[in-house]
N, C-alpha and C positions, 0 to 999 in steps of 0.2 A: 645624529638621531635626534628625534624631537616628540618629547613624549606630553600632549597636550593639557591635562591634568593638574594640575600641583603633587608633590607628595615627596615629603618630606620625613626622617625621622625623630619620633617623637610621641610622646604617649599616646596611646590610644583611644579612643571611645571603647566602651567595653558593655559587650550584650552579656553577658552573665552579671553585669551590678544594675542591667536597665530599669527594673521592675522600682528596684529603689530610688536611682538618680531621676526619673521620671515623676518619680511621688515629692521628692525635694524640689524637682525644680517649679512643681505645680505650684506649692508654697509658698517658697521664698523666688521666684525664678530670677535669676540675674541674666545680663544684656551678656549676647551674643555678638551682634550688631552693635555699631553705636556710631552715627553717622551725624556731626556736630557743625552747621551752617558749611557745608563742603560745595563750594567751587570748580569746577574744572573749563578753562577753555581753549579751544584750539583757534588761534590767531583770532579771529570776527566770531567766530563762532560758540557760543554758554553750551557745553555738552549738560553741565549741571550748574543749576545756579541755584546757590542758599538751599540746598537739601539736607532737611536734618528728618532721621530716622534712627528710630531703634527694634532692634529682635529681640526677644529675649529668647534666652535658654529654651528650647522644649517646642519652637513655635515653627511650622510648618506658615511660608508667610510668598505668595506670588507676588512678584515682583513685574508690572504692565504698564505698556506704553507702545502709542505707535512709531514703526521705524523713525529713527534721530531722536527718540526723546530721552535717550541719554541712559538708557538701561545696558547698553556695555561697556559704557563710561565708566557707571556706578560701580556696575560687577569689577573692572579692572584692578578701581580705585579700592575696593572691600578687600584684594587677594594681594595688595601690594604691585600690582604690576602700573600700575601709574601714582603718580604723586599728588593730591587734590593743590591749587593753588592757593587756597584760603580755606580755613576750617580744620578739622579733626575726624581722623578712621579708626576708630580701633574694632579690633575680635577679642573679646573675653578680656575687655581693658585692656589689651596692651595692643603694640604696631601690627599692623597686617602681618609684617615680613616675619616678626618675630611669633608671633601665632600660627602663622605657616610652619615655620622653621621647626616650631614645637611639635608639628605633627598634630594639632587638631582639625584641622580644615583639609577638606577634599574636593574640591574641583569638575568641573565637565564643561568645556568651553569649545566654541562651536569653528576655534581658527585653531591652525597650527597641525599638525599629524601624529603617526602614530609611528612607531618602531618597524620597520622592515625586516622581512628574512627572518622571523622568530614566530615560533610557535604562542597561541594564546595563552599559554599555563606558562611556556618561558618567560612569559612579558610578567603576567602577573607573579610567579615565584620571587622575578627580579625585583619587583617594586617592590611587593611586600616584606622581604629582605630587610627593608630599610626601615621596617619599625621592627618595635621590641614586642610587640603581640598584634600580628594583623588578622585579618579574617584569613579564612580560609580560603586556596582556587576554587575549593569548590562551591563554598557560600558564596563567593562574590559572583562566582558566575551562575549561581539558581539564582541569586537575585537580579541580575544581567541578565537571565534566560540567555545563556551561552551553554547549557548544558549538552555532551556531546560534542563540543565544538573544539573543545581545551587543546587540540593535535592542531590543530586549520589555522595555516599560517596567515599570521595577522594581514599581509598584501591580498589575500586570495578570499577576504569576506565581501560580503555585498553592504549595503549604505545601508541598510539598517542595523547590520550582525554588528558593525565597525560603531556604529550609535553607539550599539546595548555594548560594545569593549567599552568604551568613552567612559558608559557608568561603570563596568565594573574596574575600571585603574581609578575611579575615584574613591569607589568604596572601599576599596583592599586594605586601604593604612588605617583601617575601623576609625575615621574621623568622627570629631565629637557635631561639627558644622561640614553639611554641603551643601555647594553651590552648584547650579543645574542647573544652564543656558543651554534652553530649548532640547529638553534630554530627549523629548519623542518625536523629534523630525526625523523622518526616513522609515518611521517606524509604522507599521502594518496597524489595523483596529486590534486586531487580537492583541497584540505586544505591545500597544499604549495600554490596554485593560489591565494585561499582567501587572507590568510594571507599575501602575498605580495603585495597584491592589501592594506590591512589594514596599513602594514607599509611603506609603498608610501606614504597614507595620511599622516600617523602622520611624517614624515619626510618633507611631503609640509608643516605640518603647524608648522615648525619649531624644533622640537626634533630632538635632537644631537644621531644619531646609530651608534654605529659598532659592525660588526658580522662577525662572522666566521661560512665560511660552506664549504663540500664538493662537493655541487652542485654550480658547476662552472656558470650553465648559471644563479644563483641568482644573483649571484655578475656581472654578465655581463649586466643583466637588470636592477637591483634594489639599485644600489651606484651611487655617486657621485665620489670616489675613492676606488681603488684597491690597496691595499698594501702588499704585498710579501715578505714572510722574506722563510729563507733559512737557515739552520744550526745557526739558532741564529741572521742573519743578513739581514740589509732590502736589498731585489734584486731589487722591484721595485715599483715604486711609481706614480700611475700619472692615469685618465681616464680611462674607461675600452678600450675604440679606443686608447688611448696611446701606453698604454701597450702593446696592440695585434701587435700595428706597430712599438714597438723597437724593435722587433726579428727578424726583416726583413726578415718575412718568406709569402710567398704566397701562396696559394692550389690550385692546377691544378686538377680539375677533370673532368673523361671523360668515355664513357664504348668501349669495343673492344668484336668482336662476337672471337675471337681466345683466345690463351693462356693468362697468368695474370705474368707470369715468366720474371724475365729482367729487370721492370721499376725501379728500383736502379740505372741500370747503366746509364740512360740519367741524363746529364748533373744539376749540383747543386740539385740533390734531396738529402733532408733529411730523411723523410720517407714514406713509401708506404703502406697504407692500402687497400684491397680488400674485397669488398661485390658483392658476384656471378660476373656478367661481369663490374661494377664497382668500377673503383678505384680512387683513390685520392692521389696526390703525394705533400706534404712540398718540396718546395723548395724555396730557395735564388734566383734565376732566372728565372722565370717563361718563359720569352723570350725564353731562349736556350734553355730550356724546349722541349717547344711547336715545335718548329722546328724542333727538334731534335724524337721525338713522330711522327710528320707528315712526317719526309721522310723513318721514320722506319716502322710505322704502319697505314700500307692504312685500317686498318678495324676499325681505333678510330672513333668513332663519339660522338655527343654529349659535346665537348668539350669546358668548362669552366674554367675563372682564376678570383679566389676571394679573399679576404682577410683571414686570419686564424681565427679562432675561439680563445677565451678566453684562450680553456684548451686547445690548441694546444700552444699558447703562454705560460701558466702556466708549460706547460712539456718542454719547450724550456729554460725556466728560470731556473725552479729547480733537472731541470733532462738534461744537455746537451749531454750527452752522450747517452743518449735515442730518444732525436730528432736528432742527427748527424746520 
């Protein structure tokens, strides 16, 4: 059997002292993370080169990059399951393995499977077992949105039910840290809402998250930090309104009843998307922009300048020559 997770026994994270570990850790908060000039390579290839990061305690923190940029390198390397070649890993100061071991960390990783021929409640009774105060079947699976489900054996779900198991065997061992690669693929509009509504909470009441996803507006809504790595190395680090304002990029948008042909060549645009008569222009100048628009096109109307979206910043970071 191959149960994909981590989960280990060892103290628990505990929702009845949240209210106060959440008030301390605001304070004084110590590293959760701590990620110290760490290395990884596979033959020719830098999965991570010179990445040094830290989480602290209390921080809900997304973790982005485009495919190969080394973000299940990183996750590996954080949970002990790979070794960094040069540099330092710890969780809560000490080894991965050892951190695991203690039961603070809980897991949701997107290889490996799940237990066959057992029931959802059997899976989860079993794991939880293995701490000395886990959550409940049935809190992990209201927050899993598995409710009703608890009889339905684990072979007989569908690709999203088997997702939302994934969180709940991570959350069962009430870990103090989880990690969550890609928690809402397979998962419906409604049951990413939920769910993000679910780990909002558990990150007010003090649990230490980070995740990786390719739904950019999770991480735009739902972190405290945005972290960006890039061929192995971190690009960028800070808020999700940080981030989106070190690219010093604006979006001018506007619709025109005439052609769509041309708006490249006004002044500081980076790039131009069109939907039927509207369009949208990235630019460095929105100023020249617009002036430059208004004595060209008497038929613009509707004309707006806003800040850039996440993933307009996200394609600006790891893709410059796509946003140029």
């Amino acid at each position: 059997m191959t149960v994909t997770p981590l989960i280990h026994p060892g103290a628990p994270f505990s929702d009845a002292s949240a209210a106060s570990d959440a008030s301390d850790a605001s304070a004084a908060p110590g590293d959760a993370i701590t990620l110290t000039a760490v290395s990884k390579s596979f033959g020719a290839v830098h999965a991570v080169d010179d990445l040094t990061l830290r989480v602290r305690q209390g921080e809900s923190v997304a973790l982005l990059g485009p495919n190969g940029a080394g973000k299940s390198t990183t996750i590996s390397m954080l949970l002990g399951l790979a070794a960094p070649d040069r540099g330092r890993v710890e969780l809560f100061g000490a080894d991965p393995a050892a951190a695991v071991a203690s039961g603070r960390v809980g897991a949701m990783l997107q290889e490996g499977g799940l237990m066959r021929g057992v029931r959802i409640r059997e899976l989860l009774e079993m794991l939880g077992s293995l701490y000395p105060s886990p959550m409940t079947v049935e809190r992990a699976c209201s927050l899993a949105q598995l409710e009703g489900l608890e009889n339905r054996l684990v072979d007989r779900l569908s690709g999203g039910q088997t997702q939302r198991l994934r969180v709940a065997v991570a959350l069962v061992g009430n870990p103090e840290l989880l990690v969550l690669d890609e928690p809402t693929a397979a998962m419906d509009v409604e049951a990413r809402r939920t769910f993000w509504k679910d780990m909002d909470e558990q990150a007010a009441s003090g649990r230490t998250i980070l995740f990786s996803t390719h739904y950019l507006d999770e991480a735009d809504e739902h972190c405290d930090r945005v972290v960006v790595i890039g061929g192995g190395r971190l690009l960028a680090d800070g808020t999700p309104a940080s981030i989106k304002a070190s690219v010093g990029l604006r979006a001018l948008r506007f619709s025109v009843n005439g052609g769509t042909n041309g708006f490249d060549r006004l002044p500081s645009v980076r790039s131009v998307e069109v939907r039927g008569r509207r369009v949208e222009l990235l630019c460095s100048d929105t100023d020249a922009a617009v002036r430059e628009l208004v004595s060209q096109r008497s038929d613009a109307y509707d004309i707006e300048v806003t800040g850039v979206g996440l993933e307009d910043a996200f394609v600006a970071l790891t893709n410059p020559a796509r946003a140029a």
